[in-house]
KOLNUPA-972807 format. One record per residue (C-alpha): residue number from 1; residue in one letter; x, y, z. Coordinates in nm, 3 decimals, always signed. Each point is the difference from the previous one (the first is absolute). Example, Ala and Ser with C-alpha at 12.3 -4.5 7.8 and 13.67 -1.06 7.14 Angstrom:
REM KOLNUPA-972807
<site 1, 'A', <+1.230, -0.450, +0.780>>
<site 2, 'S', <+0.137, +0.344, -0.066>>
***
This chain:
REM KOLNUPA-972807
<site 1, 'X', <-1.744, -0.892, +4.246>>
<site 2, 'X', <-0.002, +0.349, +0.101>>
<site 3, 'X', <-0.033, +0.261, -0.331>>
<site 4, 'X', <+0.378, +0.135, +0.025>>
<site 5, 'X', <+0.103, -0.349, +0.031>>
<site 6, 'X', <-0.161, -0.072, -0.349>>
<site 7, 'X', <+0.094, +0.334, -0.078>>
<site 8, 'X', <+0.357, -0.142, -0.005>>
<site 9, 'X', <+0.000, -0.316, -0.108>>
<site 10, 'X', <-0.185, +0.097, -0.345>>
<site 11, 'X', <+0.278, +0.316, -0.015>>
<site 12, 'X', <+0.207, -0.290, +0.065>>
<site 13, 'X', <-0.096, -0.213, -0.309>>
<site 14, 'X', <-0.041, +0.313, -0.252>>
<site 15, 'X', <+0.412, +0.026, +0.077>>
<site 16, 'X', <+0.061, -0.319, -0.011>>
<site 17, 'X', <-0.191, -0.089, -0.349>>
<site 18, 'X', <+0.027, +0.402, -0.144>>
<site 19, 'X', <+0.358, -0.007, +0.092>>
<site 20, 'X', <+0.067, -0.306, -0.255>>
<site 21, 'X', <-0.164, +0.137, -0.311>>
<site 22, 'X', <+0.112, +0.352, +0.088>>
<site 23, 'X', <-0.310, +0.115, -0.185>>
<site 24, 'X', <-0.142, +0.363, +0.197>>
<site 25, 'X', <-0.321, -0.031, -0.138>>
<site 26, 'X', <-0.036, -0.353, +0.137>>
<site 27, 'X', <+0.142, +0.116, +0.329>>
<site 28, 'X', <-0.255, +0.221, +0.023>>
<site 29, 'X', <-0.270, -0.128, -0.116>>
<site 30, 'X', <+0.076, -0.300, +0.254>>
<site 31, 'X', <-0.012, +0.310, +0.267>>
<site 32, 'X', <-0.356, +0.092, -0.098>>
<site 33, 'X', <-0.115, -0.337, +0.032>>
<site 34, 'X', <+0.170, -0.046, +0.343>>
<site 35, 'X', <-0.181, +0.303, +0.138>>
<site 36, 'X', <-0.325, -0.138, -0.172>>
<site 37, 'X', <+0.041, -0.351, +0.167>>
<site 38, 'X', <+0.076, +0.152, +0.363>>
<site 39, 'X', <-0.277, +0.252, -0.011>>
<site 40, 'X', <-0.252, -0.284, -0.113>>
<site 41, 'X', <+0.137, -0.192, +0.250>>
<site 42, 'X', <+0.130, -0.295, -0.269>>
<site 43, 'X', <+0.235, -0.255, +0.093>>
<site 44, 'X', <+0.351, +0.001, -0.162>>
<site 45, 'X', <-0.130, -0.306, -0.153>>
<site 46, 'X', <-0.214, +0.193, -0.191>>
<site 47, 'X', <+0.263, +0.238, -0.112>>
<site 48, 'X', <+0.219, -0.255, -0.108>>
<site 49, 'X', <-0.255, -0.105, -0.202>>
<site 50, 'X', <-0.080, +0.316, -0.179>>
<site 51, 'X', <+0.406, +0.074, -0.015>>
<site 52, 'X', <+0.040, -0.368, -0.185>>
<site 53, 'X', <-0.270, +0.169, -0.280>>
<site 54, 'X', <+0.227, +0.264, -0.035>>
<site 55, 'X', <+0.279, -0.088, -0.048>>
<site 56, 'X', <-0.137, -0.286, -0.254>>
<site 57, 'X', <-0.091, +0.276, -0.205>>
<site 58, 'X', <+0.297, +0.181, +0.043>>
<site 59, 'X', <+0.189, -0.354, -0.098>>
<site 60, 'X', <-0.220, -0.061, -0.333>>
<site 61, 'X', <+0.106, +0.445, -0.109>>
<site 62, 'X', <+0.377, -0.088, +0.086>>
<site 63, 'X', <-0.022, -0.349, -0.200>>
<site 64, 'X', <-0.139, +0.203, -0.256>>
<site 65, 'X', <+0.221, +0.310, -0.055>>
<site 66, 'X', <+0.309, -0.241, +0.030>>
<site 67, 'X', <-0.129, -0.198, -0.298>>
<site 68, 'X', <-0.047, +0.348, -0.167>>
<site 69, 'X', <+0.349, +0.041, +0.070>>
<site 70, 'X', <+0.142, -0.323, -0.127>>
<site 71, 'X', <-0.164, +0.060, -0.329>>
<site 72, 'X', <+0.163, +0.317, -0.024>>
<site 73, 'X', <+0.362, -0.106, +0.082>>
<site 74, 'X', <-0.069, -0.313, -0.290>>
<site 75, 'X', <-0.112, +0.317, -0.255>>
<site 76, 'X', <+0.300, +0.162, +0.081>>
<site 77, 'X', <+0.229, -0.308, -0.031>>
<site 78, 'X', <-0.164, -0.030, -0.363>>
<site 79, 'X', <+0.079, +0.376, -0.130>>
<site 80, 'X', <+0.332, -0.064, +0.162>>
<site 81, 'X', <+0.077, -0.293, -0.227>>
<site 82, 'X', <-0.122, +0.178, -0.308>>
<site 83, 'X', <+0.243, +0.289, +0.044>>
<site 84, 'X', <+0.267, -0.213, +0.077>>
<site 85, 'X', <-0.077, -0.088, -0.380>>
<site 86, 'X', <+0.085, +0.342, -0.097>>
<site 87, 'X', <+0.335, -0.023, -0.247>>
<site 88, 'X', <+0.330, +0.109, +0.102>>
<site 89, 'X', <+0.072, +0.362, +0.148>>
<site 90, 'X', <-0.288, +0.031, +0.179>>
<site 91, 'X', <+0.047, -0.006, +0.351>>
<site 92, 'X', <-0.314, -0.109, +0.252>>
<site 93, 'X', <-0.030, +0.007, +0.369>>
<site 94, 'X', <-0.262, -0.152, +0.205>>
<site 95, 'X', <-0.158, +0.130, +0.288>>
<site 96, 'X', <+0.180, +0.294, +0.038>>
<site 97, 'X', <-0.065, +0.107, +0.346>>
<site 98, 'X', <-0.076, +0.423, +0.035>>
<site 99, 'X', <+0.171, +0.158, +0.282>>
<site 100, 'X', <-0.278, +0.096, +0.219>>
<site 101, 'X', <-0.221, -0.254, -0.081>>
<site 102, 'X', <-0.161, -0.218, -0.286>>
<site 103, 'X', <+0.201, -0.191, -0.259>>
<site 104, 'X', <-0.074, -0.009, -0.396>>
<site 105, 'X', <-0.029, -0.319, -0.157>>
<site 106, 'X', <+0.250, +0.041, -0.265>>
<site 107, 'X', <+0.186, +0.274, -0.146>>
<site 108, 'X', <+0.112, -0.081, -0.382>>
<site 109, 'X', <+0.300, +0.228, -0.081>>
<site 110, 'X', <+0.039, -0.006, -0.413>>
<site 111, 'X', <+0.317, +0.034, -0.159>>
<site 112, 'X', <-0.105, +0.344, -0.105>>
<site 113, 'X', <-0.093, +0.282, +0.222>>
<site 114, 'X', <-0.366, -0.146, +0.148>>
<site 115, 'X', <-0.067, -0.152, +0.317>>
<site 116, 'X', <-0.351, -0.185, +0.007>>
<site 117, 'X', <-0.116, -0.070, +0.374>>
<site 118, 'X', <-0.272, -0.321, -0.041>>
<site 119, 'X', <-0.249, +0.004, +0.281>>
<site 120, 'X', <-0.193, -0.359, -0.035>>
<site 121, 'X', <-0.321, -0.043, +0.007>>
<site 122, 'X', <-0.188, -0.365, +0.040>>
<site 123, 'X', <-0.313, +0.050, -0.202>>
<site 124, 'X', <-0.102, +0.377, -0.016>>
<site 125, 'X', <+0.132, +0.334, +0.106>>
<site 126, 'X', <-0.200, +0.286, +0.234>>
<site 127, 'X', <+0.065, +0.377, -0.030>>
<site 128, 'X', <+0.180, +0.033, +0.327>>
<site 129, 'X', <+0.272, -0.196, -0.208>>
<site 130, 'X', <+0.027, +0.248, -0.212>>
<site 131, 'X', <+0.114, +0.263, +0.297>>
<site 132, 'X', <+0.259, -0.267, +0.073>>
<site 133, 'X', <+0.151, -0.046, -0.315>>
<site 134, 'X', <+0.046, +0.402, -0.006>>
<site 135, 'X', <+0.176, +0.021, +0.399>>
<site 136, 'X', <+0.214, -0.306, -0.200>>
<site 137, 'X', <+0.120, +0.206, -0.255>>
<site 138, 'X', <+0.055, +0.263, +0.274>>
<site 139, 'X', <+0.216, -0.249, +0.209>>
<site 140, 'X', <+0.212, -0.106, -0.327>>
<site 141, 'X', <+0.046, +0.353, -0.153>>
<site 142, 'X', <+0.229, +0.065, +0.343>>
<site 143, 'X', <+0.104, -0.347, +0.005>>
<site 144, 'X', <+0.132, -0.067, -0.348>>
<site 145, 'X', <+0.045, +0.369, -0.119>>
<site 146, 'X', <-0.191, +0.244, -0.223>>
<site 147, 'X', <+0.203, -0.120, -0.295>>
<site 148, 'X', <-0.216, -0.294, -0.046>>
<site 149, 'X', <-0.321, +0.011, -0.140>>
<site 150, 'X', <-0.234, -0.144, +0.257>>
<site 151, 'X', <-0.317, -0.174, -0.105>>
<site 152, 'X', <-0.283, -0.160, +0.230>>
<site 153, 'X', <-0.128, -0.289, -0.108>>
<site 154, 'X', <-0.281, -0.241, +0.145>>
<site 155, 'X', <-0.004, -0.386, -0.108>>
<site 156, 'X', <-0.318, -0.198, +0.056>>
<site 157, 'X', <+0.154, -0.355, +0.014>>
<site 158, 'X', <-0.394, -0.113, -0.154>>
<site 159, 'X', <-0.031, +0.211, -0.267>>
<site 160, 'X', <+0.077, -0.010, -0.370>>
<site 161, 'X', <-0.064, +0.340, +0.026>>
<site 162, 'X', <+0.217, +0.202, -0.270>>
<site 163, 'X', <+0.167, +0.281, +0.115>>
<site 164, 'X', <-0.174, +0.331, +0.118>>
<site 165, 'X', <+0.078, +0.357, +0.174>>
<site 166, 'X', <-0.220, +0.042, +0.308>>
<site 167, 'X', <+0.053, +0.311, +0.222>>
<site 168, 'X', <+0.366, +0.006, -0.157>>
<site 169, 'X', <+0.050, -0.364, +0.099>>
<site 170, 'X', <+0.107, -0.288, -0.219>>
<site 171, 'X', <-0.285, -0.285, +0.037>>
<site 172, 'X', <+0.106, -0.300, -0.199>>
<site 173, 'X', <-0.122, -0.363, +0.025>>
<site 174, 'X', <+0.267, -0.279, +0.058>>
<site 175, 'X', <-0.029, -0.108, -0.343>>
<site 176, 'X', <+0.121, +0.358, -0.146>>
<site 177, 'X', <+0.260, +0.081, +0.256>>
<site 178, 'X', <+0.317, -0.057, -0.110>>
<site 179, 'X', <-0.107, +0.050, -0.354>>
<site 180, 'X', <-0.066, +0.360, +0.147>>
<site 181, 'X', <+0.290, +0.072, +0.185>>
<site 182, 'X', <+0.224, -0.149, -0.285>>
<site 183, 'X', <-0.190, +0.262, -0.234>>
<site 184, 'X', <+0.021, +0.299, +0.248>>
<site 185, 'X', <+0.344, -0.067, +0.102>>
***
């Protein structure tokens, strides 16, 4: 088989198999092992091989993050029931989509003037979230108004943890939340 020919039939596969993860990286990583197979003079047998490897491992990652995910959408579920618990006059939403991108998990609106905007966390918190919580309160101050008091607040579904001011941010454990927002409301 003449080297354009393989050229072109391993271009061929990379858009075939690239094409149906629409991954970039893989796409072109599957492009620098082409060229490496043609100039060593492999066989596409051999870069079928070594593209089967790849995308194993990129299989196991997606398997992975997806469980991630799960586990995050069940934490959420969880703080949602709890706030549903809250007594009457309170008013929660859940997943509250931001125009422009992003959502907030829930936003618990108190019968007095205070908004509380619950990001949830599975087991732990990072600072980036902190940021987040901020560009939240951002997003709800021209939202909801200025008339509301707007407060941040992080809830690690696995904690117990008792309510504490980080970086201006409400973190709370699932055990203390509504107790919390019942007392700050």
């Amino acid at each position: 088989m003449a080297a354009n020919a393989k050229t072109a039939a391993l271009e061929a596969l990379i858009e075939a198999h690239a094409g149906e993860l629409k991954l970039p990286t893989v796409k072109a990583r599957f492009r620098g092992m082409a060229e490496e197979a043609t100039h060593d003079q492999q066989t596409p047998i051999a870069y079928l091989a070594a593209l089967a490897v790849v995308l194993g491992r990129g299989a196991r990652r997606l398997h992975h993050e997806a469980g991630g995910y799960r586990l995050g959408a069940l934490s959420e579920e969880r703080v949602g029931a709890l706030l549903e618990g809250l007594p009457a006059g309170w008013l929660v939403e859940h997943d509250v989509e931001k125009r422009g991108g992003g959502d907030i998990d829930h936003v618990a609106h108190s019968p007095g003037a205070t908004t509380f905007l619950v990001d949830t966390k599975r087991s732990r918190w990072r600072g980036e979230d902190i940021a987040q919580a901020h560009r939240h309160v951002e997003w709800a101050a021209r939202h909801y108004g200025r008339r509301r008091a707007i407060v941040p607040v992080i809830c690690v579904q696995r904690s117990r943890r008792g309510p504490e001011t980080i970086g201006g941010v409400q973190v709370v454990g699932a055990t203390y939340l509504v107790a919390y927002l019942r007392e700050h409301g």
